[in-house]
C-alpha positions as CSV (number, residue, x, y, z in Angstrom):
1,X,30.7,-65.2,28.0
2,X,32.5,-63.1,30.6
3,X,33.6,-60.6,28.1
4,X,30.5,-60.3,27.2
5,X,29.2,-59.9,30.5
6,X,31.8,-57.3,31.8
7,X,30.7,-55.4,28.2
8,X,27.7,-54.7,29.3
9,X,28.2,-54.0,33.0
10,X,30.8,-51.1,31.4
11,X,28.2,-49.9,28.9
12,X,25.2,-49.8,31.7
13,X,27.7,-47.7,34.5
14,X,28.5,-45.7,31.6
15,X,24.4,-45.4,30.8
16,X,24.1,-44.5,34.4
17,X,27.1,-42.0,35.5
18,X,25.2,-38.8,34.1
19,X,22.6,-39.0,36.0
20,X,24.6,-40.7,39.1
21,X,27.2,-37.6,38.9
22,X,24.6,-35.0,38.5
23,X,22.6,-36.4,41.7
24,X,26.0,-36.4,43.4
25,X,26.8,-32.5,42.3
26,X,22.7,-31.2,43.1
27,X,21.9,-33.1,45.7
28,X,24.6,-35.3,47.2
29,X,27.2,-32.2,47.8
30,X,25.1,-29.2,48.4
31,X,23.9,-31.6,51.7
32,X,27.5,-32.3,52.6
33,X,28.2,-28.3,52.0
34,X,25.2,-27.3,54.3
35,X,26.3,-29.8,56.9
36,X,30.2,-28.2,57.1
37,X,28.9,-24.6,56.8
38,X,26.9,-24.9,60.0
39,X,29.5,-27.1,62.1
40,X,32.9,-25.8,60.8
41,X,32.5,-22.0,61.0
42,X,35.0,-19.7,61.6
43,X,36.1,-17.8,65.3
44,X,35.7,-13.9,65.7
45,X,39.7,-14.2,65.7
46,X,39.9,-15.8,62.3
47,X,40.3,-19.6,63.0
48,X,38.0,-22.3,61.8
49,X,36.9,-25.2,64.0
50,X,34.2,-27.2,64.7
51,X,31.3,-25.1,65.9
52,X,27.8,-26.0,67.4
53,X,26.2,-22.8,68.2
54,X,23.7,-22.1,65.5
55,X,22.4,-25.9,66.4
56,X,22.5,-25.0,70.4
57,X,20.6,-22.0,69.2
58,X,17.9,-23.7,67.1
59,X,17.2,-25.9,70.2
60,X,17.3,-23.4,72.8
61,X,15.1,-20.9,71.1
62,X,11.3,-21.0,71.9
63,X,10.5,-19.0,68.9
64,X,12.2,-22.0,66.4
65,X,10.7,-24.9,68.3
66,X,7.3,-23.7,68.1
67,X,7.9,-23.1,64.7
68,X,9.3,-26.9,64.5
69,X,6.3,-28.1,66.7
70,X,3.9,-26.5,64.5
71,X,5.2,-28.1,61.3
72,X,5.2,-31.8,62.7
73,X,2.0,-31.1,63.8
74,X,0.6,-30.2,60.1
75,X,2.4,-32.9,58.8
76,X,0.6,-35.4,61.0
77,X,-2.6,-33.9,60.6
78,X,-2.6,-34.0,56.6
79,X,-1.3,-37.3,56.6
80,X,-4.1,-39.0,58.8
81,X,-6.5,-36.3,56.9
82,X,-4.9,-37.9,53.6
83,X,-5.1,-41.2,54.6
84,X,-8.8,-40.7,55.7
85,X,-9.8,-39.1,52.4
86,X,-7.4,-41.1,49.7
87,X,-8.5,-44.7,50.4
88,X,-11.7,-44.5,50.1
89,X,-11.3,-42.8,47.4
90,X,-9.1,-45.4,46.1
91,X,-11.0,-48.2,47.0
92,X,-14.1,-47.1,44.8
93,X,-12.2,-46.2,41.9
94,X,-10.4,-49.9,42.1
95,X,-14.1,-51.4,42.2
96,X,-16.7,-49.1,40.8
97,X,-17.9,-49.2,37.5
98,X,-19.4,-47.0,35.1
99,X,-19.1,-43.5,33.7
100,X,-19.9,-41.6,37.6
101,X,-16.1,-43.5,38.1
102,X,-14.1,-41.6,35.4
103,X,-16.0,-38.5,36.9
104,X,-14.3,-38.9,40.4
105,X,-11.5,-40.2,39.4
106,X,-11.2,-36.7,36.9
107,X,-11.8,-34.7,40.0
108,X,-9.1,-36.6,42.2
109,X,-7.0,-35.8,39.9
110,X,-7.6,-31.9,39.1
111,X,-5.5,-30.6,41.7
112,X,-2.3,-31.9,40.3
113,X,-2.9,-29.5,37.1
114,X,-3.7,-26.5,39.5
115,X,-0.2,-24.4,40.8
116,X,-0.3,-24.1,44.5
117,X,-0.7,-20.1,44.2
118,X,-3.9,-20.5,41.9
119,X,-4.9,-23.5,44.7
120,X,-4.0,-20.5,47.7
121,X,-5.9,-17.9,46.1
122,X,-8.8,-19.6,45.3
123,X,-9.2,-21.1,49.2
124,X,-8.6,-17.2,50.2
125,X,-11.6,-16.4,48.2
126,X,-13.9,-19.7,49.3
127,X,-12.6,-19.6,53.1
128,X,-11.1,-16.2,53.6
129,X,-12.9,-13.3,55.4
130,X,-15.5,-12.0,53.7
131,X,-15.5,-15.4,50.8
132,X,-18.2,-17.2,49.0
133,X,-18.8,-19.3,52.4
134,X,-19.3,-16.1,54.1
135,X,-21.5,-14.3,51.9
136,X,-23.8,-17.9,51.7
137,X,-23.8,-17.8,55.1
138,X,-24.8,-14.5,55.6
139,X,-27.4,-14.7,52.8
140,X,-29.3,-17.1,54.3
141,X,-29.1,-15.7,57.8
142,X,-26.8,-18.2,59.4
143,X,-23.5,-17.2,61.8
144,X,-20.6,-15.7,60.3
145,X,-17.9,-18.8,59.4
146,X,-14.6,-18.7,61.5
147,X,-12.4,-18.7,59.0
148,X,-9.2,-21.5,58.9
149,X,-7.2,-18.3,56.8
150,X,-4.2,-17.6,59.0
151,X,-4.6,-19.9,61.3
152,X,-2.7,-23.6,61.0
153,X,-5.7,-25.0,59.9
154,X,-5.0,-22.9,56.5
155,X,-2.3,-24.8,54.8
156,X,-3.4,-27.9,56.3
157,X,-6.9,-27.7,53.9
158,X,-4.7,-26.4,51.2
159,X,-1.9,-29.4,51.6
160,X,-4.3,-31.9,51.8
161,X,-6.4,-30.8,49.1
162,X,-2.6,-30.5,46.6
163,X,-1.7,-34.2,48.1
164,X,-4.9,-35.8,47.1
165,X,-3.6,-37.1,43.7
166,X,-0.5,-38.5,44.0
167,X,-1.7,-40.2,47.3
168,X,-5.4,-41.4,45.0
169,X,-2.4,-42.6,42.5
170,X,0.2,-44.7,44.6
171,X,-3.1,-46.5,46.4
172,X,-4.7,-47.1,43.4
173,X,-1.5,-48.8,42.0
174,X,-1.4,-51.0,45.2
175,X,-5.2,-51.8,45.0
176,X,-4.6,-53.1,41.0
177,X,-2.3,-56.2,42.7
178,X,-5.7,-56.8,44.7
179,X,-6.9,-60.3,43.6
180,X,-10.6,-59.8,42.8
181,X,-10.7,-63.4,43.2
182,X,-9.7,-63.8,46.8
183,X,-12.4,-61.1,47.4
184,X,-14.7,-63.2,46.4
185,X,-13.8,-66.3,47.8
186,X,-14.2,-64.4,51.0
187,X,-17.5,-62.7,50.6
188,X,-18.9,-66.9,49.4
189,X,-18.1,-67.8,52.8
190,X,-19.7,-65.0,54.4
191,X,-17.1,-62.3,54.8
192,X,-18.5,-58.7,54.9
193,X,-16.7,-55.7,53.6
194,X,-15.2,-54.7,56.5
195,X,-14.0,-58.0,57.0
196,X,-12.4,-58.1,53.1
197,X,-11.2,-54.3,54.0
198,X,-9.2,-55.5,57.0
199,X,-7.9,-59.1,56.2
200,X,-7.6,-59.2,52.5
201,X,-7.3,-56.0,51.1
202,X,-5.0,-53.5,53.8
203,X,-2.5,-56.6,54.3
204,X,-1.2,-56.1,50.3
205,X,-1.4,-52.5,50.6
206,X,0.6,-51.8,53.2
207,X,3.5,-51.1,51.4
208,X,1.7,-48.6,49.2
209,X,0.2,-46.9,52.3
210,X,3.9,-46.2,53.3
211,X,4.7,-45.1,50.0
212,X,2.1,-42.4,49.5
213,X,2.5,-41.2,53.2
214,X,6.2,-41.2,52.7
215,X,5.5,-39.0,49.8
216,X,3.2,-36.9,51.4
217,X,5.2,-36.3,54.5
218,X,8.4,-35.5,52.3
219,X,6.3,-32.7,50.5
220,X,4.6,-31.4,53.7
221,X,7.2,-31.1,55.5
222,X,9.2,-28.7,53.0
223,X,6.0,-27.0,52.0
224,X,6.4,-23.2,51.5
225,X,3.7,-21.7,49.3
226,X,0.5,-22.7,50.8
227,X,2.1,-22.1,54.6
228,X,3.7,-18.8,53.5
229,X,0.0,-17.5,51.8
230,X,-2.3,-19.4,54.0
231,X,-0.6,-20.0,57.5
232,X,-0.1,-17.8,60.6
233,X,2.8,-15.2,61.0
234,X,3.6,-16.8,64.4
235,X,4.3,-19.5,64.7
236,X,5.0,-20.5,61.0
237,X,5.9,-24.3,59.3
238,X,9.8,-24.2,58.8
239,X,9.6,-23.5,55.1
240,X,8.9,-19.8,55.5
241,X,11.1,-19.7,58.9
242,X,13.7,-20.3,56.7
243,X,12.6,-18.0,53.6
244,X,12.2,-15.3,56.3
245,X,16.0,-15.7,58.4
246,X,17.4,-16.1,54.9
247,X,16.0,-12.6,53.2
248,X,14.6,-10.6,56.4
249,X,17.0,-10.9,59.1
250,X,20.2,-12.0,56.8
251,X,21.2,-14.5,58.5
252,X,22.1,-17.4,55.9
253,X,24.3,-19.4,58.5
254,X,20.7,-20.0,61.2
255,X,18.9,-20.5,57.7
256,X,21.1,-23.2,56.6
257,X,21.3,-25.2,59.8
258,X,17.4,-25.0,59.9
259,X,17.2,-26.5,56.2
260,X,20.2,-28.9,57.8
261,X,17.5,-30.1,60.8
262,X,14.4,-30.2,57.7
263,X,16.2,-32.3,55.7
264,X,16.9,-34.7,59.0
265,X,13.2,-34.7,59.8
266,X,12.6,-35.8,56.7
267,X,15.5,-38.3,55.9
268,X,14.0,-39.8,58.9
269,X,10.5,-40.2,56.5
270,X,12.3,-40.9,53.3
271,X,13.9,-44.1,54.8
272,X,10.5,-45.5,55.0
273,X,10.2,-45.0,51.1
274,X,13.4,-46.7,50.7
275,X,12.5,-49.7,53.2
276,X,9.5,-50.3,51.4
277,X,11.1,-50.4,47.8
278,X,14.1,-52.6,49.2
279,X,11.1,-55.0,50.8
280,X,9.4,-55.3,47.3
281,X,12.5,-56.0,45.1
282,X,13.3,-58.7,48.2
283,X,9.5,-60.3,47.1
């Protein structure tokens, strides 16, 4: 029996160090690479030490922590805009019926098929200067439309729209381990839907509300194409700051350390992700 056991636990590390070493050599070491290049950086003289400078920098410069600021800020504004749009969403899809379900379920799901360039053009042409909202507007003889384009209201329409599916998907999946019975056990005694909402159904979806935001927050955060096409020049969300220091100003050492300071924004996020999965094997 124990030879039989060990066996197995040989052949399933075997099954799983490919993809364990890979992870390790793409993802694992070019973190621990990043990290070393922006603390252990070598003197005008020639000698390597340990070196804080480009992290002193970062912090001291008003220019990068606006640039920070306005990037936590989107990210907290398309995940309360995601949250407010997603679960109701959700919820009808989990309890609606009939063919006018598969329709809005169809178009929750669209923008996961569109690229994020196709998505930026297309809001440029609805919302830009001079768009189809405009030229409605002006047709029938309302005020021009301020338009979000450029502005940090840009890539937050754009990210929330892209995040729409997978965060429909991931509540969805939480909503199928909804009980239809206890729901209606509570609406016999007299329970009314906001009552259900708020003591039957958010308790078990919790975790999945985590989840999705987690998600969300982990893709906002690094976003570059709808920020770089739809955002301001000044300040801008830290995926084109560092597109820009890298290419414009040549400067791959300040570049790296801001990727360094992303990635422990959103490690931060990503634990959240890991808590919950840890608190549903534990269940």
């Amino acid at each position: 029996m124990s030879i039989k056991t060990s066996g197995r636990g040989l052949v399933g590390l075997l099954l799983v160090a490919l993809p364990v070493s890979l992870v390790g050599w793409l993802v694992i070491w070019p973190i621990i690479s990043a990290v070393l290049r922006t603390v252990w950086r070598a003197s005008p003289d020639g000698e390597a030490g340990f070196d804080l400078s480009s992290y002193i920098f970062f912090f001291s410069d008003a220019y990068s922590l606006n640039n920070l600021s306005l990037t936590l800020w989107t990210t907290a504004v398309c995940a309360l805009l995601l949250l407010v749009v997603s679960l109701p969403i959700a919820l009808y899809l989990r309890f609606a019926r009939g063919g006018i379900a598969s329709y809005v379920q169809a178009l929750a799901i669209l923008p996961m098929f569109v690229p994020s360039i196709i998505l930026a053009y297309a809001l440029i042409r609805v919302l830009g200067p001079n768009g189809m909202v405009d030229l409605l507007l002006n047709f029938a003889g309302l005020p021009k439309l301020r338009t979000p384009y450029l502005t940090p209201w840009g890539p937050v329409i754009g990210l929330v729209w892209d995040n729409i599916p997978l965060t429909v998907l991931i509540l969805l999946s939480g909503l199928g381990s909804v009980s239809n019975m206890a729901i209606e056990a509570a609406r016999d005694v007299g329970a009314s839907r906001l009552r259900v909402l708020r003591h039957i159904i958010l308790p078990q979806i919790t975790n999945s509300i985590l989840v999705a935001l987690s998600f969300a927050v982990l893709g906002i955060f690094s976003a570059f194409t709808l920020p770089y096409l739809l955002g301001p020049a000044s300040p801008e969300m830290m995926g084109p700051f560092m597109q820009r220091t890298f290419r414009d100003l040549n400067d791959p050492v300040s570049a790296i350390t801001q990727a360094v300071i992303t990635f422990g924004f959103c490690i931060v996020f990503g634990l959240f992700y890991v808590r919950s999965v840890a608190r549903n094997q534990g269940r």
